[in-house]
PyMOL Python script that loads the backbone (N, CA, C, O; Angstrom):
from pymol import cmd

cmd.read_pdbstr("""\
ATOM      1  N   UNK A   1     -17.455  -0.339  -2.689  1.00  0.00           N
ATOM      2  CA  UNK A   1     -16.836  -1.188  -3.682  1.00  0.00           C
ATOM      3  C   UNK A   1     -17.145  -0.680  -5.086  1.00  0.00           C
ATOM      4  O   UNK A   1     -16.230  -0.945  -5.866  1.00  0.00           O
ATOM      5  N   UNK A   2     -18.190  -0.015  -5.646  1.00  0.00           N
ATOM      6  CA  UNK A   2     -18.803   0.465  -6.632  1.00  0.00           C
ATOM      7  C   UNK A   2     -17.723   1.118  -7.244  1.00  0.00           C
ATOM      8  O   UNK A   2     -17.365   0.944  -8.409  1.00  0.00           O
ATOM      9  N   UNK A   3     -17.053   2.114  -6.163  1.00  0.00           N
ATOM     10  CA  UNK A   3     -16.581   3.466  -7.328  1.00  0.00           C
ATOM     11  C   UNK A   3     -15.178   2.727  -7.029  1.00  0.00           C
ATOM     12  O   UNK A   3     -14.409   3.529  -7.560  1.00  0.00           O
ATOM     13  N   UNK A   4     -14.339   1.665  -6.494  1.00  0.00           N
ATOM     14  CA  UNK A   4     -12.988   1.465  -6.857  1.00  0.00           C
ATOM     15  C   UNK A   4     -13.074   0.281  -7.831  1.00  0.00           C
ATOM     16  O   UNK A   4     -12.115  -0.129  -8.485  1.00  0.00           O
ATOM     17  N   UNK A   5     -14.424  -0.277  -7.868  1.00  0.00           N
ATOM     18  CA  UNK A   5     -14.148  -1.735  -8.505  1.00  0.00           C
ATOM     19  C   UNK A   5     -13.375  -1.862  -9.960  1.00  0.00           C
ATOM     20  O   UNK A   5     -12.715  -2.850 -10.282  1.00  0.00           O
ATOM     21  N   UNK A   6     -13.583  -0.623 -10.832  1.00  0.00           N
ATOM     22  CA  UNK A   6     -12.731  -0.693 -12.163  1.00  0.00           C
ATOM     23  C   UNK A   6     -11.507  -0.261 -11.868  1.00  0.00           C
ATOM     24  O   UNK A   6     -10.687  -0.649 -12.701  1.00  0.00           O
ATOM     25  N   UNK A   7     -11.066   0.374 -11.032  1.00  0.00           N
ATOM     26  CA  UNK A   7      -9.645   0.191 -10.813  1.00  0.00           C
ATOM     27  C   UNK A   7      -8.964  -0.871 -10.134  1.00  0.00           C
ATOM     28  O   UNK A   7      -7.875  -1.366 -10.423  1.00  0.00           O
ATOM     29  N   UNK A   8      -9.761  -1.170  -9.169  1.00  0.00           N
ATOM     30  CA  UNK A   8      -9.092  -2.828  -8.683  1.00  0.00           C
ATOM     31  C   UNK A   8      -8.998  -3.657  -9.916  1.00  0.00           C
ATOM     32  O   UNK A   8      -7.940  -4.060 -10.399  1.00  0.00           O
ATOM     33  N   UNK A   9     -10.170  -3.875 -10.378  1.00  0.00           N
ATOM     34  CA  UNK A   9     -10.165  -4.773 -11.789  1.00  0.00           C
ATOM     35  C   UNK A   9      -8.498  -4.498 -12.865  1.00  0.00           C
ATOM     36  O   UNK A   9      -7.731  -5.304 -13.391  1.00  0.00           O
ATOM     37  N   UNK A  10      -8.515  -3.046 -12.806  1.00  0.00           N
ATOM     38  CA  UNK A  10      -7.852  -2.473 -13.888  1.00  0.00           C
ATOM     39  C   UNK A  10      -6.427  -2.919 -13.801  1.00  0.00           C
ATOM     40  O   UNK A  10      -5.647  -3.350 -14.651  1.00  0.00           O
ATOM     41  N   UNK A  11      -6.313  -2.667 -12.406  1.00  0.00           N
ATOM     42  CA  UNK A  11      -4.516  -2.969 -11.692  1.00  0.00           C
ATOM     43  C   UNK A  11      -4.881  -4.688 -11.950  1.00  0.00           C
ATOM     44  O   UNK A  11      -4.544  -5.171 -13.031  1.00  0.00           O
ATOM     45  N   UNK A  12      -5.466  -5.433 -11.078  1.00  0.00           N
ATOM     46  CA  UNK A  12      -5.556  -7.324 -11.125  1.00  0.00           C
ATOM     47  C   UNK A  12      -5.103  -7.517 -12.981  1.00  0.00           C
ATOM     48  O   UNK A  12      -4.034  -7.876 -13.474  1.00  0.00           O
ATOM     49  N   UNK A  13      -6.129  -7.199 -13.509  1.00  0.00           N
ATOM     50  CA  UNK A  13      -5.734  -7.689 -14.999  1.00  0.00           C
ATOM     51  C   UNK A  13      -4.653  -7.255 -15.995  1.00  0.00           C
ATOM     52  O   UNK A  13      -4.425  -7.900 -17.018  1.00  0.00           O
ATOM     53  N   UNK A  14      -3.942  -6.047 -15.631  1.00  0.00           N
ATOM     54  CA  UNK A  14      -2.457  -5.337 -15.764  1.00  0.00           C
ATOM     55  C   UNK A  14      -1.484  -6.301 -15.275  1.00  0.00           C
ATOM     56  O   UNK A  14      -0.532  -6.708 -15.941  1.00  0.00           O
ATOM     57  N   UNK A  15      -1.757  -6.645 -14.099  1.00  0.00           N
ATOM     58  CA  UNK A  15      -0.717  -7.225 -13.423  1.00  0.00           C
ATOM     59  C   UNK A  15      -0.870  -8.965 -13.799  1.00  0.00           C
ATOM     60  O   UNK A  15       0.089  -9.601 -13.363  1.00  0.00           O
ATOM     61  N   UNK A  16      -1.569  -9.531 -14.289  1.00  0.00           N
ATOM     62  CA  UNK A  16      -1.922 -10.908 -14.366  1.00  0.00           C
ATOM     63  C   UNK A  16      -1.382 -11.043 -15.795  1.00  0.00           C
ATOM     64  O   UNK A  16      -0.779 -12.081 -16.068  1.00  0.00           O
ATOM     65  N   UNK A  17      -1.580  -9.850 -16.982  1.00  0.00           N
ATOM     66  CA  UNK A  17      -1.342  -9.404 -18.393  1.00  0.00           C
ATOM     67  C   UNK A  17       0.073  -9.886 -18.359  1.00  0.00           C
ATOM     68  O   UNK A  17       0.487 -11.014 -18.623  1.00  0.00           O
ATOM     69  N   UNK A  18       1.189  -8.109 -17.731  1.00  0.00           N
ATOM     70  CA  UNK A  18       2.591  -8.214 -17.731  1.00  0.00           C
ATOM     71  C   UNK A  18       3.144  -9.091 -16.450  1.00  0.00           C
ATOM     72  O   UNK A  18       4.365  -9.204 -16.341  1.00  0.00           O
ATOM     73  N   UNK A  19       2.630  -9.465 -15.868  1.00  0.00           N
ATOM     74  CA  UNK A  19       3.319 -10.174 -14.468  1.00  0.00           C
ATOM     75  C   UNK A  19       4.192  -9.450 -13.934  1.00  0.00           C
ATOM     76  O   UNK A  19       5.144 -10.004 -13.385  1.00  0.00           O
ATOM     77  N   UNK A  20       4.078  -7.782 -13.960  1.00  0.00           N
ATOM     78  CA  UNK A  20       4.811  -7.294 -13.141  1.00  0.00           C
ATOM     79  C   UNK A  20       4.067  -6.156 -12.474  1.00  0.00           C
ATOM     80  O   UNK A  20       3.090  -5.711 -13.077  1.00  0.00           O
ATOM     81  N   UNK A  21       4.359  -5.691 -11.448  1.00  0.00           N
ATOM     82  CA  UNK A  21       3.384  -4.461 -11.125  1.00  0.00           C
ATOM     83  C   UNK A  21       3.677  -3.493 -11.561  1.00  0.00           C
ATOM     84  O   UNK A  21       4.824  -3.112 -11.793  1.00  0.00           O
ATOM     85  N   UNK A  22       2.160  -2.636 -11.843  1.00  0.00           N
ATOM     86  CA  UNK A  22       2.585  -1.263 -12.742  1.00  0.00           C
ATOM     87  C   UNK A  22       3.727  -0.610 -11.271  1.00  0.00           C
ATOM     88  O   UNK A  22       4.082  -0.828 -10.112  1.00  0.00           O
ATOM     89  N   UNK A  23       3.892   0.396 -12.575  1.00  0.00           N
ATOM     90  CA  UNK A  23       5.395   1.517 -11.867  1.00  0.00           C
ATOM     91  C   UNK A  23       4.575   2.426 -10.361  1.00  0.00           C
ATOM     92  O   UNK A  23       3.522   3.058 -10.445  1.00  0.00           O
ATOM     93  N   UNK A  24       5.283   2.276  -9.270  1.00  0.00           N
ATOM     94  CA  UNK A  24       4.931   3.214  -8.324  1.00  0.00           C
ATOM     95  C   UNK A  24       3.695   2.436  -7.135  1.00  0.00           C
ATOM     96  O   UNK A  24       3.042   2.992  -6.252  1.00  0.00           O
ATOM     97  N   UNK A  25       3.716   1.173  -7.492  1.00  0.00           N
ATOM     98  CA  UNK A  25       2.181   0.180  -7.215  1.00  0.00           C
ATOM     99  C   UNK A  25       3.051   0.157  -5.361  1.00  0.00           C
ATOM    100  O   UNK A  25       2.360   0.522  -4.410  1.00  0.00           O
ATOM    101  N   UNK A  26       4.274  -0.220  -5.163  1.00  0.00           N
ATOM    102  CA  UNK A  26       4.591  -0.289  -3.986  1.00  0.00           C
ATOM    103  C   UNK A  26       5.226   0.538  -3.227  1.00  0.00           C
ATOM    104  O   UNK A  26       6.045   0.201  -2.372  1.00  0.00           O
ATOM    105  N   UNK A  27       4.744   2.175  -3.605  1.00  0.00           N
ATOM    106  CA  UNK A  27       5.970   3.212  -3.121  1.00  0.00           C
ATOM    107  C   UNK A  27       5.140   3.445  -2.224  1.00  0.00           C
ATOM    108  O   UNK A  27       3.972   3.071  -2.331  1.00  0.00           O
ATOM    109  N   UNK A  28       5.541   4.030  -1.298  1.00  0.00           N
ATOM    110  CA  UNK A  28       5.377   4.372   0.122  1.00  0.00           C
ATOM    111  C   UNK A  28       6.070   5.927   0.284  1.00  0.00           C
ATOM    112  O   UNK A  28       7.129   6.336  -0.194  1.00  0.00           O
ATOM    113  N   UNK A  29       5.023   6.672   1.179  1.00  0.00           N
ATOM    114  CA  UNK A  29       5.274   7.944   1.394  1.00  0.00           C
ATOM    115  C   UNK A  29       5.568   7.804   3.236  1.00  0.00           C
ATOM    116  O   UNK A  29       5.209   7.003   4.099  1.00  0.00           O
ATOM    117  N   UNK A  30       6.324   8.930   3.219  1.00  0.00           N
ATOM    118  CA  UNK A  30       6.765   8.832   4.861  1.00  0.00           C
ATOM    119  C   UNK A  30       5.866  10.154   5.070  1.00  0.00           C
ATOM    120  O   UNK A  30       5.739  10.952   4.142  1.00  0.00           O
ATOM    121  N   UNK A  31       5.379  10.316   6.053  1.00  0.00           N
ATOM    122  CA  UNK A  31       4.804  11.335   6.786  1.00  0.00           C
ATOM    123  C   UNK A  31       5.385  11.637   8.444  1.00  0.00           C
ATOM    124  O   UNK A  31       5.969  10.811   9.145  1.00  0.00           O
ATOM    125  N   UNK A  32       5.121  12.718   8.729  1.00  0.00           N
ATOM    126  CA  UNK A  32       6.154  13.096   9.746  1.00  0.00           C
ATOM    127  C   UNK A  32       4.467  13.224  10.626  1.00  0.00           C
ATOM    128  O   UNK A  32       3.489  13.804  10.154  1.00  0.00           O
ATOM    129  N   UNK A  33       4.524  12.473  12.049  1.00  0.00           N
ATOM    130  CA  UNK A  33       3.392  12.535  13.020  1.00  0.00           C
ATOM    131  C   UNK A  33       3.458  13.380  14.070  1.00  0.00           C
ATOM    132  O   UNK A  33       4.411  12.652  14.346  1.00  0.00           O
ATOM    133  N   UNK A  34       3.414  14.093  14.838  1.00  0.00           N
ATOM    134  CA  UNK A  34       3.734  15.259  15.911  1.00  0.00           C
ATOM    135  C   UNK A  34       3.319  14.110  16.866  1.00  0.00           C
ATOM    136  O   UNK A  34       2.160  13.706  16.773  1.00  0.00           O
ATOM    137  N   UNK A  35       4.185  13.522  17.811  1.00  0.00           N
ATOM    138  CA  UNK A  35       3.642  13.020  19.434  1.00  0.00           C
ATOM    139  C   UNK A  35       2.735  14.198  20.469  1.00  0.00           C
ATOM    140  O   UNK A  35       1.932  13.827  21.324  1.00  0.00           O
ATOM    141  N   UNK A  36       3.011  15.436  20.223  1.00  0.00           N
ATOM    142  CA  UNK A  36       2.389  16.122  21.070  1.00  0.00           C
ATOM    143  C   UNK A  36       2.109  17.346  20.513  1.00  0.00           C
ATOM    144  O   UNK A  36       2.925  17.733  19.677  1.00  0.00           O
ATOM    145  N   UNK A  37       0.940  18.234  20.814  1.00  0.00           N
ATOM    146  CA  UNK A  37       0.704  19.485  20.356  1.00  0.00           C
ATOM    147  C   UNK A  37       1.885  20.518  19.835  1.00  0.00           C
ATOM    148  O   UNK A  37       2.251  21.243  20.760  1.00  0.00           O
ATOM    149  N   UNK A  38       2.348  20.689  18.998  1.00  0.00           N
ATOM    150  CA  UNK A  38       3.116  21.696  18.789  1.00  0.00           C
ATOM    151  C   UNK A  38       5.031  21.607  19.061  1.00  0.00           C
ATOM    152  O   UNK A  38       5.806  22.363  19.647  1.00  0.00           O
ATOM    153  N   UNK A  39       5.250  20.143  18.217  1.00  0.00           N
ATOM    154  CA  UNK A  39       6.711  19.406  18.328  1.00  0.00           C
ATOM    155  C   UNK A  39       7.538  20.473  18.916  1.00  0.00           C
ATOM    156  O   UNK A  39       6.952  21.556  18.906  1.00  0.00           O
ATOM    157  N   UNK A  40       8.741  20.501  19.435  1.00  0.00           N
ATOM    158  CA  UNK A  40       9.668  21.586  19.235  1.00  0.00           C
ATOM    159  C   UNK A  40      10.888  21.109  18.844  1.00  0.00           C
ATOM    160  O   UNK A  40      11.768  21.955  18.688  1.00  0.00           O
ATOM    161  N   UNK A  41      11.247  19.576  18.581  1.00  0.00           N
ATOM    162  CA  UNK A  41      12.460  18.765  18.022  1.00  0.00           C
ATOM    163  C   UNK A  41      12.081  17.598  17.665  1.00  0.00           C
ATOM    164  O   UNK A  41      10.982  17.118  17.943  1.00  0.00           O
ATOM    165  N   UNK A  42      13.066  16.986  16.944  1.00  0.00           N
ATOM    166  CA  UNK A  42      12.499  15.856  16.185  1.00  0.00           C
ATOM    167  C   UNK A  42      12.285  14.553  17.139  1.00  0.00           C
ATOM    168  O   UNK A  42      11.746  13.503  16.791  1.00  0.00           O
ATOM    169  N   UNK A  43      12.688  14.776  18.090  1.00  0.00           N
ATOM    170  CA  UNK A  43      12.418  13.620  19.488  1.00  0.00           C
ATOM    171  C   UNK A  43      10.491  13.923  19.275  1.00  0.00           C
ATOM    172  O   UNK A  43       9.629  13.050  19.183  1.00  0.00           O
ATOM    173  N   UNK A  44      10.401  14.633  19.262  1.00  0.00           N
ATOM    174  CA  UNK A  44       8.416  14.981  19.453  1.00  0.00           C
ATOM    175  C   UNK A  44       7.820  14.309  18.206  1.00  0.00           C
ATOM    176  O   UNK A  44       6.613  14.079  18.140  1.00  0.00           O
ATOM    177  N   UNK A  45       8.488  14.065  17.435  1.00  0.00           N
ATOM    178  CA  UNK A  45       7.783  13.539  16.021  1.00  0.00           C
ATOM    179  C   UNK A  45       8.172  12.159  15.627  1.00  0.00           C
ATOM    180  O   UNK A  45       9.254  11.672  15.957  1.00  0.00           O
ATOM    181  N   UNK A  46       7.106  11.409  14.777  1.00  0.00           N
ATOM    182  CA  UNK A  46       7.069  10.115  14.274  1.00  0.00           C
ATOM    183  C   UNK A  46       7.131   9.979  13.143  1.00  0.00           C
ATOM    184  O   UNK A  46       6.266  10.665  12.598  1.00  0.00           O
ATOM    185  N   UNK A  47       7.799   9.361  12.372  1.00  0.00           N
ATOM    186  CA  UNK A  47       7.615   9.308  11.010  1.00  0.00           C
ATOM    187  C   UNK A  47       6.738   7.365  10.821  1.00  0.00           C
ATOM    188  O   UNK A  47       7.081   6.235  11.168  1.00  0.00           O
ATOM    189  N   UNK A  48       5.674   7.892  10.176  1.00  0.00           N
ATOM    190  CA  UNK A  48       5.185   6.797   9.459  1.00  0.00           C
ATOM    191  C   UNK A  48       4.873   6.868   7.774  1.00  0.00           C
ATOM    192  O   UNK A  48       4.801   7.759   6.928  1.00  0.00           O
ATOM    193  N   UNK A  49       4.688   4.908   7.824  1.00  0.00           N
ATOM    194  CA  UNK A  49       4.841   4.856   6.351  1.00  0.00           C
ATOM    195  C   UNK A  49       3.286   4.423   5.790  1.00  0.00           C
ATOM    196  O   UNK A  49       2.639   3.438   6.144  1.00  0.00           O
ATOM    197  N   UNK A  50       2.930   5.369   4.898  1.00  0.00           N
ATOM    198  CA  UNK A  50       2.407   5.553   4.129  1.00  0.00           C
ATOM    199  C   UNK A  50       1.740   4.475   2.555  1.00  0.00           C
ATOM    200  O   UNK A  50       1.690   4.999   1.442  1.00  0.00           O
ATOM    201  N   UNK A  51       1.461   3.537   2.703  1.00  0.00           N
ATOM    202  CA  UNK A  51       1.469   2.312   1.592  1.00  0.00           C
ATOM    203  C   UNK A  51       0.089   2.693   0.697  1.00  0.00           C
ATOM    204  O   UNK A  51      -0.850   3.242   1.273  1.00  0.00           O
ATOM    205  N   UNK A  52       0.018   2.381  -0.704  1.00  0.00           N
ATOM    206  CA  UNK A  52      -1.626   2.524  -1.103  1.00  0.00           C
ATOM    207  C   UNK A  52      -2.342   1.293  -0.520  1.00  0.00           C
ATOM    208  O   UNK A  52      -2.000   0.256   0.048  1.00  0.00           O
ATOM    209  N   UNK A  53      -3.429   1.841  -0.894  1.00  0.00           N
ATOM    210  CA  UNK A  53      -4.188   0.715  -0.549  1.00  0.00           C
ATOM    211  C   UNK A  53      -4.324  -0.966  -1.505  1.00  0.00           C
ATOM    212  O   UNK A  53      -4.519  -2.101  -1.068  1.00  0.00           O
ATOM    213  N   UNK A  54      -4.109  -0.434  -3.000  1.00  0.00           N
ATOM    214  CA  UNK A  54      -3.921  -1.539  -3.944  1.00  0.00           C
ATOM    215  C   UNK A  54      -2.973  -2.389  -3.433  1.00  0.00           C
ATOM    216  O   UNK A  54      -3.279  -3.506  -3.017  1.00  0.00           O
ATOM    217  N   UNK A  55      -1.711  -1.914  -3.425  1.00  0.00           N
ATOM    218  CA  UNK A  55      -0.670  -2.976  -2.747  1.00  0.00           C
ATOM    219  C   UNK A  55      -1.154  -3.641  -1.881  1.00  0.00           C
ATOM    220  O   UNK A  55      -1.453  -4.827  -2.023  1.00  0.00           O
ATOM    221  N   UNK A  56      -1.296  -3.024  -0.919  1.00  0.00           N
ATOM    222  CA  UNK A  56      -2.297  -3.716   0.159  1.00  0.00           C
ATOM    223  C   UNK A  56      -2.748  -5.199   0.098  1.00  0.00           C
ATOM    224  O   UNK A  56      -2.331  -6.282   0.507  1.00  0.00           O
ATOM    225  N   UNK A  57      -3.853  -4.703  -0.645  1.00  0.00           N
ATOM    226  CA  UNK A  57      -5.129  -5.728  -0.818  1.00  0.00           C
ATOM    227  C   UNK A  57      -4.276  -6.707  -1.824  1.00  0.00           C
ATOM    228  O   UNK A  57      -4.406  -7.925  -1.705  1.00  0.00           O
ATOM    229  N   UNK A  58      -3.538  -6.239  -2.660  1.00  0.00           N
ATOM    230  CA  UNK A  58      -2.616  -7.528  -3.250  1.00  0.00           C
ATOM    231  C   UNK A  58      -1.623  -8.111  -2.600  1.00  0.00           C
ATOM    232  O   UNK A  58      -1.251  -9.167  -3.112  1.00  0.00           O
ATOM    233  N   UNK A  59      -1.188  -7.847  -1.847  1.00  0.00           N
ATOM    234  CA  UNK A  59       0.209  -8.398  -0.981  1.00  0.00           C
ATOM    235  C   UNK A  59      -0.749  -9.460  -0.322  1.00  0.00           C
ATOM    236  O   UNK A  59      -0.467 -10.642  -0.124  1.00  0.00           O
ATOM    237  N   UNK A  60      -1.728  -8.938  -0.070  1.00  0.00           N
ATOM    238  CA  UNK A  60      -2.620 -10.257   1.476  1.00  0.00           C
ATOM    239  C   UNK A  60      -3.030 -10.993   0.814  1.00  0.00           C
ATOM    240  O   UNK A  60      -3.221 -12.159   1.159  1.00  0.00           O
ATOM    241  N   UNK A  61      -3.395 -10.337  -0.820  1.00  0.00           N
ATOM    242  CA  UNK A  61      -4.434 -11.848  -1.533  1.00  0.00           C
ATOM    243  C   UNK A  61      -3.466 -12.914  -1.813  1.00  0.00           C
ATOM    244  O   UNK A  61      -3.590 -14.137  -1.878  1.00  0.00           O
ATOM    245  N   UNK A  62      -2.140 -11.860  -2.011  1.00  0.00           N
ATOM    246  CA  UNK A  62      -0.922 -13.126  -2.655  1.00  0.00           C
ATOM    247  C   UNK A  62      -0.574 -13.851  -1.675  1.00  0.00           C
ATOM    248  O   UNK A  62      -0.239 -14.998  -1.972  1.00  0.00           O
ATOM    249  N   UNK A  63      -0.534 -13.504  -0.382  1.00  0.00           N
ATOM    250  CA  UNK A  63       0.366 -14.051   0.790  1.00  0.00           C
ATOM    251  C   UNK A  63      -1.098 -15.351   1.188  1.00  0.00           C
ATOM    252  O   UNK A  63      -0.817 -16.514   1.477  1.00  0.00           O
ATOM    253  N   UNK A  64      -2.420 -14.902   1.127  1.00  0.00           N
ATOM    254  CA  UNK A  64      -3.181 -16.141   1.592  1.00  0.00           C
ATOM    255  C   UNK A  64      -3.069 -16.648   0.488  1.00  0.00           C
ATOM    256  O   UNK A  64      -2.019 -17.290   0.496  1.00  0.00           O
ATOM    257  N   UNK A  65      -3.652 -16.740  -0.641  1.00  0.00           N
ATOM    258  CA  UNK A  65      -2.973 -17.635  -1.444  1.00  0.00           C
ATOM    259  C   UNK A  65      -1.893 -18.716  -1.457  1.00  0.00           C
ATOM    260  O   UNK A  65      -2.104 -19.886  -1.776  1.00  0.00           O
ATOM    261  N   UNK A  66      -0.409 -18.078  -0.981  1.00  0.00           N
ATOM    262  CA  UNK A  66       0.472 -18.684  -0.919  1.00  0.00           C
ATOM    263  C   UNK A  66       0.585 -19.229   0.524  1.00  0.00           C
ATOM    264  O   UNK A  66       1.501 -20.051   0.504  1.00  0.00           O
ATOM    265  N   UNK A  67       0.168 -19.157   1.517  1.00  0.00           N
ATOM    266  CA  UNK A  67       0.090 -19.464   2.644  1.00  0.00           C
ATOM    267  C   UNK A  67      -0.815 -21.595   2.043  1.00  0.00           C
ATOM    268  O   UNK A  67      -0.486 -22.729   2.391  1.00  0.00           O
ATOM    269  N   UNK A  68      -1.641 -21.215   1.337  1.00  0.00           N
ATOM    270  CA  UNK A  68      -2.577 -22.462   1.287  1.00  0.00           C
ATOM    271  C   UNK A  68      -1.390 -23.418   0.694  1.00  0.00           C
ATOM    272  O   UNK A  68      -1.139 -24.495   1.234  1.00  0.00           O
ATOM    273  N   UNK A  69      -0.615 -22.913  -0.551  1.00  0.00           N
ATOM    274  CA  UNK A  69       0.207 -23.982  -0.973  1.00  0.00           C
ATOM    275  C   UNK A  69       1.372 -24.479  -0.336  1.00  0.00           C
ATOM    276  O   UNK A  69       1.711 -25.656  -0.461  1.00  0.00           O
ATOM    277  N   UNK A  70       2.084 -23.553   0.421  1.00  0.00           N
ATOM    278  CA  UNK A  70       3.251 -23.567   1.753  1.00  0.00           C
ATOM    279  C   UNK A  70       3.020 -24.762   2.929  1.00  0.00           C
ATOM    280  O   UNK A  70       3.787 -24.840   3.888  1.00  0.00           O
TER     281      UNK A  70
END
""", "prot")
cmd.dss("prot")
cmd.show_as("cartoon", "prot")
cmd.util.cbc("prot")
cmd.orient("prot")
């Protein structure tokens, strides 16, 4: 927790500031997964998605949050 805590801090109070999330906070990267040693077509491969971790931890704080008032 030590070495992310000023950036968690940094993004929470940005986002509480403008009420919007900084630019790029929910982009998602696709990565291509091999099902088996050494693919030979795209049937052999997986694509997964990729999220940061900030989003993350804010999507769940917002959703329990909002779960209590719902």
């Amino acid at each position: 927790w030590e070495i992310i805590k000023e950036d968690v801090l940094r993004f929470l109070k940005e986002f509480h500031r403008n009420r919007i999330l900084p630019r790029g906070t929910n982009s998602s990267f696709i990565a291509l997964i091999a099902k088996f040693d050494n693919p030979q077509s795209l049937d052999n491969i997986r694509p997964i998605s990729l999220v940061g971790r900030l989003y993350k931890i804010f999507s769940k704080t917002l959703a329990n949050k909002m779960r209590k008032v719902i």
